[in-house]
DOKOL-364823 format. One record per residue (C-alpha): x, y, z; residue number from 1. Coordinates in Angstrom, 3 decimals, padded with zeros to 6 digits. Each point is the difference from the previous one (the first is absolute). Example, Ala and Ser with C-alpha at 12.3 -4.5 7.8 and 13.67 -1.06 7.14 Angstrom:
REM residues 2
         u         v         w  pos
   012.300  -004.500   007.800    1
   001.370   003.440  -000.660    2
This chain:
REM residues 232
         u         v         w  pos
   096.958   104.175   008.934    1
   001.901   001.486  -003.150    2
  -001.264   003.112  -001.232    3
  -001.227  -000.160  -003.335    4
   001.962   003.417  -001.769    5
  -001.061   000.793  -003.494    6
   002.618  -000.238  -002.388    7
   000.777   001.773  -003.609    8
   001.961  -000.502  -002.569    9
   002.574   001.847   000.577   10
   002.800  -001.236  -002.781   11
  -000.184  -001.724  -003.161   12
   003.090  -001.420  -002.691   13
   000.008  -002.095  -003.033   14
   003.402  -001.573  -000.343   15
   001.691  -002.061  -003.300   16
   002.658  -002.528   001.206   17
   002.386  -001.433  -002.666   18
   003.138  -002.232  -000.401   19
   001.175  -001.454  -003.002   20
   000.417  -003.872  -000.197   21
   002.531  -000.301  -002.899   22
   003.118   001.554  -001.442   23
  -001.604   001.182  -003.343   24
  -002.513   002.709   001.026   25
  -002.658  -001.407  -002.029   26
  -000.688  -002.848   001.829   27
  -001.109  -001.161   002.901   28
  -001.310   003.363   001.694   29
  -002.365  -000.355   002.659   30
  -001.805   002.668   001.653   31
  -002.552   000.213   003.157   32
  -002.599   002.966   000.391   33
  -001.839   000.908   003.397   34
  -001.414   002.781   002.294   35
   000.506   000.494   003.028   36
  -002.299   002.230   002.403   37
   000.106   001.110   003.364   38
  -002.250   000.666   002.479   39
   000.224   002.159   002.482   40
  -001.217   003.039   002.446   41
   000.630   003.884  -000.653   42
   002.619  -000.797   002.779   43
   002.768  -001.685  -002.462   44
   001.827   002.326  -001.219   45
   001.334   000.071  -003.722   46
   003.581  -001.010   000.255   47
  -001.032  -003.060   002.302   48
  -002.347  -000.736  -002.960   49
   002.811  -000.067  -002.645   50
   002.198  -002.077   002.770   51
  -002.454  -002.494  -000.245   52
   000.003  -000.113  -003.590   53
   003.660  -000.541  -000.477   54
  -000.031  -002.647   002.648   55
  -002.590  -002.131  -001.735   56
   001.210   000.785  -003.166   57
   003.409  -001.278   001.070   58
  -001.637  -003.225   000.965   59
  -001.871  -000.666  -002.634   60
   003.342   000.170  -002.168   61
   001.454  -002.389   002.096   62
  -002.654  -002.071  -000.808   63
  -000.100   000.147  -003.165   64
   003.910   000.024  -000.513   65
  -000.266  -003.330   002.093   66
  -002.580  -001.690  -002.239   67
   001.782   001.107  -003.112   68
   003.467  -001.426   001.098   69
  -000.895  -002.670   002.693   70
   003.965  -001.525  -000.007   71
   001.058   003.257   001.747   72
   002.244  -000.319   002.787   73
  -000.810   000.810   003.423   74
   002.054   002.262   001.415   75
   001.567  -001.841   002.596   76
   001.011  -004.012  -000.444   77
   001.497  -002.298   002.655   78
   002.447  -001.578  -002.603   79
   000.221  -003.280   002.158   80
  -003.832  -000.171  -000.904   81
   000.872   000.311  -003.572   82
  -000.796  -003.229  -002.522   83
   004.012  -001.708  -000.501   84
   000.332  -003.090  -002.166   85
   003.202  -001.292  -001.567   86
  -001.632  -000.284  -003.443   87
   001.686  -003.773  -001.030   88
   003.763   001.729   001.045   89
   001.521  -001.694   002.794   90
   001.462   002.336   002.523   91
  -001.285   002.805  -000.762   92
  -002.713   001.817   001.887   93
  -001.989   002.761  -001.966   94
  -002.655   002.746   001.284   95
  -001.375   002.509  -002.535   96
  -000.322   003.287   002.284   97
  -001.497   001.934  -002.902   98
  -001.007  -001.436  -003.207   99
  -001.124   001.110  -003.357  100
  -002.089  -002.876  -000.822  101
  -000.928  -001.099   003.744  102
  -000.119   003.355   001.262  103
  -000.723   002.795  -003.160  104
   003.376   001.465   000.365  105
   000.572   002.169  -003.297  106
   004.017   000.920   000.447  107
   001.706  -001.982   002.152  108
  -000.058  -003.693   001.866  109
   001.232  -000.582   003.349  110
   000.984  -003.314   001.021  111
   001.901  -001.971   003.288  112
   001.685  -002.614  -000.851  113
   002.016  -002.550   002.228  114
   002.500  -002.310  -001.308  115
   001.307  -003.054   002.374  116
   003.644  -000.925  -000.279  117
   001.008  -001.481  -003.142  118
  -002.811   001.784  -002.122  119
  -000.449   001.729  -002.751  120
  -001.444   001.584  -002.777  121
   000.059  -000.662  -003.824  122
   002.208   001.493  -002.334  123
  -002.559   002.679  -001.604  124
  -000.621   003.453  -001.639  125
  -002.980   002.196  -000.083  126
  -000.878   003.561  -001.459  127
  -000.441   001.558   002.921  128
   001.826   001.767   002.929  129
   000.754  -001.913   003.629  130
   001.111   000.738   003.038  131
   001.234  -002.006   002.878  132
   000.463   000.843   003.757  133
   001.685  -002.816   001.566  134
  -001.901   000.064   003.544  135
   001.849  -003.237   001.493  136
   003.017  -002.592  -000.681  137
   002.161   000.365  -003.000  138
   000.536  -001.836  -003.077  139
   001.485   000.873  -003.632  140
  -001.422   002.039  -002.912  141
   000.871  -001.146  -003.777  142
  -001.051   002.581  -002.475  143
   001.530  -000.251  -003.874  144
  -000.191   003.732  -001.309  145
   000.187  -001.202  -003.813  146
  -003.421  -000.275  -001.263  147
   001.013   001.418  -002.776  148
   001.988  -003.145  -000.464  149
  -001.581  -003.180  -001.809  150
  -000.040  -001.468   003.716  151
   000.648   001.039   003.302  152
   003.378  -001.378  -000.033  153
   002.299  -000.084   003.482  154
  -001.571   001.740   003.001  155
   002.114   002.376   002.170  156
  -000.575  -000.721   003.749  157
  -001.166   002.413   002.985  158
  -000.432  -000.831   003.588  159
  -003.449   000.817   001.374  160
  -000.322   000.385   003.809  161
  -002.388   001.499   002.667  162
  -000.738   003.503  -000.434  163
   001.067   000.314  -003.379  164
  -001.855   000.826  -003.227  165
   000.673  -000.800  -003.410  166
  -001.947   000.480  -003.071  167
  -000.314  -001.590  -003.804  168
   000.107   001.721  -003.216  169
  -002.603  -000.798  -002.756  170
   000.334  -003.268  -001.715  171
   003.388  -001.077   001.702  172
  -000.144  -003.271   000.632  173
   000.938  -000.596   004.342  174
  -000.848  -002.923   002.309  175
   000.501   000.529   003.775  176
   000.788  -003.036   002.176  177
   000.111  -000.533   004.146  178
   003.698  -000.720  -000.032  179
  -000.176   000.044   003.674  180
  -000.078  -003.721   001.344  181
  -001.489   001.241   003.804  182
  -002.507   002.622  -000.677  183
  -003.208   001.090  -001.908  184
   000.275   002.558  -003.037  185
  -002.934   002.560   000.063  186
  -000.296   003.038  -002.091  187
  -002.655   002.593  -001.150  188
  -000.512   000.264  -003.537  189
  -001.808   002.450  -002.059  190
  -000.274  -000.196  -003.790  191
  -001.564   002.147  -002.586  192
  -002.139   000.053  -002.449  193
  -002.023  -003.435   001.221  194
  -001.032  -002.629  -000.178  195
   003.487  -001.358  -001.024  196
   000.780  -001.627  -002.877  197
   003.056  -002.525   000.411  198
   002.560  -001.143  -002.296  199
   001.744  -003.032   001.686  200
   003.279  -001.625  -000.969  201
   001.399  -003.662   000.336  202
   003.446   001.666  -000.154  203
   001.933   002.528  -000.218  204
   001.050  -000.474  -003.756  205
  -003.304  -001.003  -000.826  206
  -000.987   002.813  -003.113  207
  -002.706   002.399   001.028  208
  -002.560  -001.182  -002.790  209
  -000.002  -003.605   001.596  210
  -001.170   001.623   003.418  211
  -003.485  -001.364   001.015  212
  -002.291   002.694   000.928  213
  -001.786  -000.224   003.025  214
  -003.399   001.647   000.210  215
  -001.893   000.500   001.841  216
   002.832  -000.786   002.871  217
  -000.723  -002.407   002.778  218
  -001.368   002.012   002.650  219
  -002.050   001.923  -002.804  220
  -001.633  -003.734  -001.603  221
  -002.759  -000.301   002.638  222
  -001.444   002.953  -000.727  223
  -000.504  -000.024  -003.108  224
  -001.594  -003.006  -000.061  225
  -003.421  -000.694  -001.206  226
  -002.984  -001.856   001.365  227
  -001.869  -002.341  -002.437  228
  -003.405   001.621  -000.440  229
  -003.153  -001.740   001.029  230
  -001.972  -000.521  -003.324  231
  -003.749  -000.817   002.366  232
């Protein structure tokens, strides 16, 4: 039989949580009041009382960071449980780790990518670092360092092999092609400043202002797509 104990009041706070929605401070502020109160006997001492606080304070943020920002990532991902397509491009094999559009990733992107022999990218720019770590195979890097140049003009050529890293300067144009008739090309990239906004090339000597912009990019399309609205 449980023995009915009187309880009191023993601790009371009135909390404000906050987070801002939107770059521009003005706009898109939310904010969530409460109380919390505890009950208790004379037996709980204060500092257990303010333990408990912080705990379920600390929750409740979680919460409410959670709701405000639902894309964020767990913290640990099986990446052969991650969505991979090949977005329309034969041979190529594309997982977005952590996106800024799929994901709510403010600085950086992180993507795998595996090429199959013979594949390749486009010739292409974009205003924005990147970073490749080769993880498997090998294959050849083509990167024209002459944007300042009406086109890209001739590409110098770099080897690219397992355990090597290379990365691309700002609007350079580059493709990177699995060279490597007998083995997969995988590499990590990361990129700043996303989503990325891709200037591609039919050539090497075709001029800069004849580049098609691509944007959103493939992997980036589906989510910004928009569901017709039911007018009932």
């Amino acid at each position: 039989m449980w023995e009915r104990v009187r309880k009191r009041r023993i601790g009371i706070m009135d909390f404000v949580f906050g987070t801002w929605e939107h770059e521009d401070p003005e706009v898109g502020l939310w904010e969530t009041k409460g109380r919390i109160m505890i009950y208790g006997d004379d037996s709980l001492e204060k500092k257990s009382v303010i333990s408990i606080f912080m705990k379920i304070c600390n929750k409740v943020a979680d919460f409410l960071e959670f709701q405000a920002n639902p894309k964020r990532l767990p913290l640990v991902r099986k990446i052969d449980e991650l969505p991979q397509d090949n977005y329309g491009r034969e041979g190529l094999s594309h997982i977005t780790i952590a996106g800024s559009l799929m994901h709510g990733m403010k600085e950086i992107e992180v993507w795998l990518q595996t090429f199959a022999p013979g594949s390749h990218t486009s010739i292409h720019r974009h205003s924005c670092e990147e970073v490749f770590v080769v993880l498997k195979g090998s294959g050849t890097l083509y990167l024209a360092s002459s944007s300042h140049e009406k086109h890209p003009g001739k590409p110098l050529e770099y080897p690219i092999f397992s355990n090597s890293t290379f990365h691309i300067p700002v609007n350079d144009a580059h493709q990177v092609w699995n060279t490597n008739e007998n083995e997969d090309l995988q590499m990590l990239v990361i990129i700043s400043r996303p989503p990325v906004k891709v200037f591609i090339y039919e050539d090497w000597h075709m001029p800069h202002t004849a580049a098609k912009l691509k944007f959103p990019y493939y992997w980036d399309e589906q989510c910004l797509q928009t569901h017709p609205k039911d007018e009932l």
